[in-house]
C-alpha positions in Angstrom: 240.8 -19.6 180.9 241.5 -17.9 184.2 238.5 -15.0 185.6 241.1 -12.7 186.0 241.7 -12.3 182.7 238.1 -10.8 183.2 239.5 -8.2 185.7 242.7 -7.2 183.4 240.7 -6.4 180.5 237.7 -4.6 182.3 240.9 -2.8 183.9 242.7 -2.1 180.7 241.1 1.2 179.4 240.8 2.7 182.6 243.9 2.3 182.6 245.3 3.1 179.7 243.1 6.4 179.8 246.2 7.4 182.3 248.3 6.9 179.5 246.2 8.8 177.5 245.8 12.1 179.5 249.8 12.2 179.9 250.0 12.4 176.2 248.2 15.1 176.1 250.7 17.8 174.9 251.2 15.1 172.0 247.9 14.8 169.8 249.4 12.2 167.6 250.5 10.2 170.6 247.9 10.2 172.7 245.3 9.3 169.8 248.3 6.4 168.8 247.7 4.9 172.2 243.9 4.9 172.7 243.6 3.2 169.0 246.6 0.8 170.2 244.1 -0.1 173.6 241.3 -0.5 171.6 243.2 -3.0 169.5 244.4 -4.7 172.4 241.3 -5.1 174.2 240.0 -6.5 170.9 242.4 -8.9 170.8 241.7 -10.4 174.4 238.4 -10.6 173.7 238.3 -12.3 170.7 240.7 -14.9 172.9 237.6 -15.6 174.5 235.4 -16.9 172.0 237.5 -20.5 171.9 236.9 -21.1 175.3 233.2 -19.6 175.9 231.9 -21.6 172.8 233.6 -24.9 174.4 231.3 -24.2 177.3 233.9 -22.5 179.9 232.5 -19.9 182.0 235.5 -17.9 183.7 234.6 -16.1 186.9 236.6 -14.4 189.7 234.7 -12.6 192.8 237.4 -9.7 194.0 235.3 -9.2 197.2 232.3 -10.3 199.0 229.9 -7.8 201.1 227.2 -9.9 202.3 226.3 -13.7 201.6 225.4 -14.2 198.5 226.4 -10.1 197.4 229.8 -10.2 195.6 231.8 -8.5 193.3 232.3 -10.6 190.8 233.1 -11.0 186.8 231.1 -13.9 185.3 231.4 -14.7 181.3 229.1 -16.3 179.4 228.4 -16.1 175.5 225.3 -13.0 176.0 228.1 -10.8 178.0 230.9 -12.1 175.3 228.6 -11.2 171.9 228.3 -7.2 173.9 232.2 -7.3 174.6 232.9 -7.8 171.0 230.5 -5.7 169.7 231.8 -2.3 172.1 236.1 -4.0 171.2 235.4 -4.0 167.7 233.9 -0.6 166.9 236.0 1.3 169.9 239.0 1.4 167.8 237.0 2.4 164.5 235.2 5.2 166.6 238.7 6.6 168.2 240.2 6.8 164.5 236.9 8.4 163.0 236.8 10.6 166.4 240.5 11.6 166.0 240.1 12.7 162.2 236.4 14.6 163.2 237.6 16.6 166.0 240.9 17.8 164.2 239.1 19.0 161.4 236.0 21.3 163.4 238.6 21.9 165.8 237.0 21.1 168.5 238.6 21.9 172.3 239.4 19.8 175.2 239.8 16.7 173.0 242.4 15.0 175.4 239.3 14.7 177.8 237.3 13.7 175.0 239.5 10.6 174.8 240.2 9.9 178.4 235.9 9.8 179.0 235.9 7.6 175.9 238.5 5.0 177.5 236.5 5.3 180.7 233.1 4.5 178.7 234.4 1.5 177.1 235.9 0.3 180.4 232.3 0.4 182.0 230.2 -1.0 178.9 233.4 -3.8 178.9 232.7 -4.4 183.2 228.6 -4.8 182.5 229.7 -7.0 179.9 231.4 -9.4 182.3 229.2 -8.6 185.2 228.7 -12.1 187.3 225.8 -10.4 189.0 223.4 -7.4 189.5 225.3 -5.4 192.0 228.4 -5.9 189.7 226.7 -4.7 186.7 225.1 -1.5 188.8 228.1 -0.3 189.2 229.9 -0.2 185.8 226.3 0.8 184.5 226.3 3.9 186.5 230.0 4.6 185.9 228.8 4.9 182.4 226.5 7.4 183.5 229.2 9.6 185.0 231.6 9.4 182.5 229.6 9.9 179.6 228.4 12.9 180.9 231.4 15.5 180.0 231.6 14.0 176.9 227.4 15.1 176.5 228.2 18.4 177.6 231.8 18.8 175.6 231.0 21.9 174.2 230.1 23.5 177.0 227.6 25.8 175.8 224.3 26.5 177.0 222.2 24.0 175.0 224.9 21.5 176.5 223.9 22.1 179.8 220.6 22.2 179.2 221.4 18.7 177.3 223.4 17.0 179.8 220.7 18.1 182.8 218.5 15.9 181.3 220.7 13.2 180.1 222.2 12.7 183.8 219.2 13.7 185.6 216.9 11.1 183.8 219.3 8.6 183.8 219.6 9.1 187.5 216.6 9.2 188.5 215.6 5.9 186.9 218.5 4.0 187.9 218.7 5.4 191.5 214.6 5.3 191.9 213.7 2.3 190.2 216.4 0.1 189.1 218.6 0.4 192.6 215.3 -1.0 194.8 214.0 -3.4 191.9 217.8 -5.0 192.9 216.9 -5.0 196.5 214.3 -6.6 196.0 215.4 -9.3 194.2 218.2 -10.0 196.8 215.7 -9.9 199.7 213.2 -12.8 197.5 216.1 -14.8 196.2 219.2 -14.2 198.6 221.3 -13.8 195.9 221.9 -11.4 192.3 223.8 -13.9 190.6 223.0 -14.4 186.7 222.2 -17.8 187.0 220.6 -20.1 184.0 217.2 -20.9 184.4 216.9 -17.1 187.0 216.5 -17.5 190.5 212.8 -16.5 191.2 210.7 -19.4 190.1 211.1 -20.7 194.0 211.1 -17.5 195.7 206.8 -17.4 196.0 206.8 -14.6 194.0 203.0 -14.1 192.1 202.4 -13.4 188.4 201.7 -9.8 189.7 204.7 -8.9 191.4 206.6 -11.0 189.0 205.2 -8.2 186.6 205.8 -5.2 189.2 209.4 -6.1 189.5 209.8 -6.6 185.6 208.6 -2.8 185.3 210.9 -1.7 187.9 213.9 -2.8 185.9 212.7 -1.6 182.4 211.6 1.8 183.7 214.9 1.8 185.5 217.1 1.1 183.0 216.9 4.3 181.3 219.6 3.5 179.0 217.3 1.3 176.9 215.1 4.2 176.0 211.6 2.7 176.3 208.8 5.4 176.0 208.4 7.4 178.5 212.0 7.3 180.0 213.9 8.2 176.9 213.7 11.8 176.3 217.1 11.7 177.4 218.5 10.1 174.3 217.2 13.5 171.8 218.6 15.7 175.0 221.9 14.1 174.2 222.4 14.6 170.8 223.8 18.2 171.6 227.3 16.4 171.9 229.8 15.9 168.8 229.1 13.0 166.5 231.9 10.8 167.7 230.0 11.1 171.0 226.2 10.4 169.4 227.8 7.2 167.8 229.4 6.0 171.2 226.2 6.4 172.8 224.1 5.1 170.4 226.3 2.0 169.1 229.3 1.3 171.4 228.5 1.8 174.7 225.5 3.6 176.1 222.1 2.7 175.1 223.3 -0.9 174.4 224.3 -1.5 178.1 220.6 -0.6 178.6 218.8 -3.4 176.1 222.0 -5.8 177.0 220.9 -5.4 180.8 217.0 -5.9 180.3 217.8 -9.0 177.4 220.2 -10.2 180.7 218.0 -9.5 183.5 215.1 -11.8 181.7 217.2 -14.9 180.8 219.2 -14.9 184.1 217.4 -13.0 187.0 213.5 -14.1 185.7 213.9 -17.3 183.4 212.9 -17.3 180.1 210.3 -20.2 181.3 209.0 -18.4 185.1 208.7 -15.0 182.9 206.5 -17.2 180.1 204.6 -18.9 182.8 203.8 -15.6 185.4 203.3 -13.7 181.7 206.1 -11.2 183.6 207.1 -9.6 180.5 203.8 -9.7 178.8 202.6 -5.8 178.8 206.2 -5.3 177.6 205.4 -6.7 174.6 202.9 -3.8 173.6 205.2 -0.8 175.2 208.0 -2.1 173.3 205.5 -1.7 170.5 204.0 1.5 171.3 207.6 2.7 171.0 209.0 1.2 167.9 206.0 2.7 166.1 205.7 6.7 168.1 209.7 6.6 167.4 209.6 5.7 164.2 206.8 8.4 163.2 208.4 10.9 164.9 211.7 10.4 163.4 209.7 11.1 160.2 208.9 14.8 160.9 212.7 15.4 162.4 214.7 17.6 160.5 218.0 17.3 162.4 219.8 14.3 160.6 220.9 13.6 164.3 217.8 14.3 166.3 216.4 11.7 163.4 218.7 9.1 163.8 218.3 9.6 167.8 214.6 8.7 167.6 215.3 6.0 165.3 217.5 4.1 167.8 214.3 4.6 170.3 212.6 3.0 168.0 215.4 0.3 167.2 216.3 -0.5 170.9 212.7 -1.6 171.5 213.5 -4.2 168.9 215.8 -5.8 171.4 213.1 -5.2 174.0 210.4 -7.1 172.3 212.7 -9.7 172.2 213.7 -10.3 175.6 209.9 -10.1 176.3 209.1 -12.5 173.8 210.5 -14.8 176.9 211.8 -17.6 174.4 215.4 -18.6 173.3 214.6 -17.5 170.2 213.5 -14.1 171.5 216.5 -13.6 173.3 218.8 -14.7 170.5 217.3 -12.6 168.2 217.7 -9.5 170.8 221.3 -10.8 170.7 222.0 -10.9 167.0 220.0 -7.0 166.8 222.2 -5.6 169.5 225.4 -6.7 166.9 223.2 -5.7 163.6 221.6 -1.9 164.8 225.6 -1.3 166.5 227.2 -1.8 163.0 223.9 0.5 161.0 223.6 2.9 163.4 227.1 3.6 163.8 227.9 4.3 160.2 224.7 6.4 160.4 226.4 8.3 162.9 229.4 8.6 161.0 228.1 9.6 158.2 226.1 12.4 159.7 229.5 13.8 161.0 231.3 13.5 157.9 228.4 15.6 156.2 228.9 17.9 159.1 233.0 17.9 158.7 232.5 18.1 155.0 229.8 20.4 154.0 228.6 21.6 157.7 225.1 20.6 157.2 223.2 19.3 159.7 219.1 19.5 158.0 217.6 17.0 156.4 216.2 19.8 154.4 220.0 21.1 153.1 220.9 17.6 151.9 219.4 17.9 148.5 222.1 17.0 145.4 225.1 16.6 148.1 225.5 12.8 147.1 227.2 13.6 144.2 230.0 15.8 146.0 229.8 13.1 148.5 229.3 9.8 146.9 230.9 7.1 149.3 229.4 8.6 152.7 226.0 8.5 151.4 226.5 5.0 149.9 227.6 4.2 152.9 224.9 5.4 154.5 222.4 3.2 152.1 224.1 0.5 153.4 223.1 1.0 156.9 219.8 2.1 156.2 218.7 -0.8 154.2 220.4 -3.0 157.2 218.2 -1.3 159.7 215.2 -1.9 157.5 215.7 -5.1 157.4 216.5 -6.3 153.8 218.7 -8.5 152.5 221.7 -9.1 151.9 222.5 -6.5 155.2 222.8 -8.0 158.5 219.9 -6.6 159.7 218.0 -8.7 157.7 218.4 -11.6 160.1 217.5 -9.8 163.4 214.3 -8.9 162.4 213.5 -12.4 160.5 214.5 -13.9 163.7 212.3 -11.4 165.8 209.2 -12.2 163.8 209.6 -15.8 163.7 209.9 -15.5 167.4 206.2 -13.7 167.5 205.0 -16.2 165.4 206.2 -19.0 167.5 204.0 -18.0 170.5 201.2 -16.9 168.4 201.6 -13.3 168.8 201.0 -12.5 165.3 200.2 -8.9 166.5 203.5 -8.0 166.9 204.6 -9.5 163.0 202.1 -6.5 162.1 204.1 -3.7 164.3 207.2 -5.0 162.8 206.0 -4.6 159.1 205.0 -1.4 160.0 208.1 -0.2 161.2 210.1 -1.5 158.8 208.1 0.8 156.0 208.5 3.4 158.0 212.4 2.8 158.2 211.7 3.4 154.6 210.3 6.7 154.9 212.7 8.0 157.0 216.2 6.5 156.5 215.9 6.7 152.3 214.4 9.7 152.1 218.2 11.1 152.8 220.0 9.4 150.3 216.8 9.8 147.6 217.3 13.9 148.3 221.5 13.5 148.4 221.4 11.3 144.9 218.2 12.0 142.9 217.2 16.1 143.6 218.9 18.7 142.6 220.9 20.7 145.4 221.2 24.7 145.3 224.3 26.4 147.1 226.6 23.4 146.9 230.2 25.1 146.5 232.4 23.2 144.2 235.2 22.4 146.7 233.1 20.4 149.0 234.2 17.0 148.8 234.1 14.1 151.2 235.5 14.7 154.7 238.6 13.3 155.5 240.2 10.0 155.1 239.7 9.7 159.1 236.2 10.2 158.9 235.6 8.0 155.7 237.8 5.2 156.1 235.6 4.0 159.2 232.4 4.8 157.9 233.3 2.6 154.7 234.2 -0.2 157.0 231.2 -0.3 159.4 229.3 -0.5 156.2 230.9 -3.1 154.9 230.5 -4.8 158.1 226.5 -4.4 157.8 227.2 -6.8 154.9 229.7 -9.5 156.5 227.0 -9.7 159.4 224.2 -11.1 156.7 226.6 -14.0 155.6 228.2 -14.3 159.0 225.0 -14.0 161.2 224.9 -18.2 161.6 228.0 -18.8 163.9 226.4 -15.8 166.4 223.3 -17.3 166.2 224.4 -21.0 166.8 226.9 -20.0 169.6 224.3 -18.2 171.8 221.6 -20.5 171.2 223.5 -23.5 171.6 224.8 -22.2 175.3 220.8 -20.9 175.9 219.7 -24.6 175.2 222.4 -26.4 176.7 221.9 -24.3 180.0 226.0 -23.4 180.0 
């Protein structure tokens, strides 16, 4: 398998999202070709499983600046499992997106698609990143070309949205996560992701093994941890094609990816167990599960609740990586596929109620299930998957996670987990309890579900919360087996 492969596919939307801005005049073309990408790039992904589970590891460096500071694409199976997951549900968000902003009518929807292409190209280059400087790049790319899709509508709570989403994300990148890099090439002479991390011989103390740990997880905005995600609630001002991108394709898992990455291959899943690196990062990934998961509670916006619920669902990934084990980190793994797949239909579903019935309150759901009965089945499906019950995928992540706690003896954290998965409960049911079970006033007869655009998708992801329970093995075995085997 040659690296450049690596190149032509982080290439291929930015690309293609030429293609798509000169079929602009033609909205059945244009949304033709970005579904076509999106199927393509899923194909040549999936043409790297074979090779990446035999214990390949492509790589090509484009072009050096300094010794030991390249440009380079690197694959191994972590980058390959957040590939798959942003090819697979690109395609099923551009249908879903095409059918949603037809039917509200929204404006400027060949840029729409073109920042959408751009997105996937970025979460598709940190992906493959072979190094820290690589991945900084494509990880602020996503910042910049997520942002017109933040502010699409262009109003003023828009602006007033996307100030905060770029100036937080910013901020933390430019202020903490940028010198938290430098650092680490000034102790270790290089960035590469390299097995085992390369700081265990740079002389670098359990204290500023812990400093530098905070510098990347406060920088890496994208991955929400309290107090840097504010910026995640600003952003749900965008349409719901957008909130599902960020929240499940592309944006906020390029933040947990980066921080699960940065402790298996910059620290060392044994130096940050040993200096006890990632230790306080145990409780603030607490902290956060549980604050997100109670304010959520009190939200009445369907989005604004699903926003703080993927706060709370990010830290999941979090905890793992600072659980600084293999099965901490496969378990962050398996949850970034898991949450993608629940959230998303979440997401999708909140649009199609929007499409459908434009309501947009937890609190004007009541009786609407039964005009609506496959979105908000759907949604049950996802819910109980992000709970954490069986037979969704979901299931596994946090069964996984816990034994993970218990492994090291930090039976605290199997508490914070309970916890949050009862208050799941609270929050995600009580929408399909209020659509099913109570009796809704003003529903006109002709709302029905949204349109086969929206549905179709939203049926599918569900579905797919499913498949991932009985399917969850093969992911688990093929990133543990490369973890252990040091590939």
């Amino acid at each position: 398998m040659s690296g450049l492969w690596l190149a032509v596919l982080v290439a291929w939307p930015a690309l293609m999202a030429l293609a798509v801005a000169a079929a602009g005049r033609w909205p059945n073309l244009r949304e033709s070709v970005s579904i076509a990408t999106g199927v393509a790039l899923l194909i040549g992904a999936i043409r790297l499983v074979g090779p990446i589970g035999a214990g390949q590891r492509p790589s090509v460096t484009l072009f050096s600046i300094l010794p030991g500071l390249d440009f380079t694409f690197t694959l191994e199976p972590l980058g390959l499992v957040f590939a798959l997951v942003a090819a697979t549900l690109w395609p099923l968000t551009t249908f879903y997106a095409a059918g949603y902003m037809r039917s509200n009518r929204e404006a400027h929807q060949t840029r729409f698609f073109v920042c959408f292409a751009l997105a996937i190209s970025a979460a598709i280059g940190i992906a493959f990143a072979g190094n820290l400087l690589t991945l900084f790049v494509f990880y602020e790319m996503m910042t910049l070309v997520t942002y017109p899709l933040v502010t699409h509508h262009g109003d003023a709570e828009s602006r007033v949205g996307g100030r905060i989403y770029l100036g937080i994300l910013l901020t933390t990148s430019i202020g903490l996560f940028l010198p938290a890099i430098v650092i680490t090439y000034l102790l270790a002479g290089t960035l590469d992701f390299t097995h085992g991390g390369i700081l265990a011989n740079t002389g670098l103390g359990p204290k500023g093994a812990m400093a530098l740990y905070a510098l990347f997880v406060f920088g890496i905005g994208k991955a929400a941890v309290m107090p840097v995600h504010r910026w995640l609630p600003a952003a749900m001002v965008a349409p719901t094609p957008v909130s599902a991108l960020l929240h499940a394709v592309a944006v906020v898992k390029a933040g947990v990816f980066t921080v699960l990455k940065i402790t298996v291959y910059i620290f060392g899943l044994d130096y940050a167990l040993k200096t006890s690196a990632t230790e306080p990062f145990l409780w603030l990934a607490s902290i956060t599960i549980i604050l997100a998961s109670v304010i959520a509670i009190y939200c009445d916006n369907l989005k604004k609740r699903l926003a703080y619920s993927t706060i709370g669902q990010l830290s999941y990934i979090v905890l793992g990586s600072a659980l600084a084990t293999q099965l901490g980190a496969v378990s962050g793994s398996l949850h970034i596929i898991t949450h993608a797949f629940g959230k998303i239909t979440l997401f999708f579903c909140a649009g199609a109620i929007y499409t459908a019935a434009h309501r947009k309150y937890v609190s004007q759901l009541n009786g609407l299930g039964r005009a609506m009965p496959l979105t908000f089945t759907a949604f049950t499906i996802a819910a109980l998957s992000l709970i954490g019950l069986p037979p969704m995928g979901g299931a596994w992540s946090k069964w996984f996670l816990m034994s993970g706690s218990a492994g090291i003896e930090e039976y605290a954290f199997l508490g914070v987990l309970a916890l949050s998965s009862l208050l799941n409960i609270i929050y995600l049911l009580d929408i399909p309890a209020r659509a099913f079970f109570l009796r809704g006033d003003n529903i006109p007869e002709t709302v029905t579900e949204a349109p086969a655009a929206c549905v179709i998708p939203l049926c599918l992801t569900a579905a797919g919360c499913i498949v991932l329970f009985f399917a969850a093995h093969p992911i688990i075995d093929f990133v543990d087996t490369a973890l252990g085997a040091g590939a």
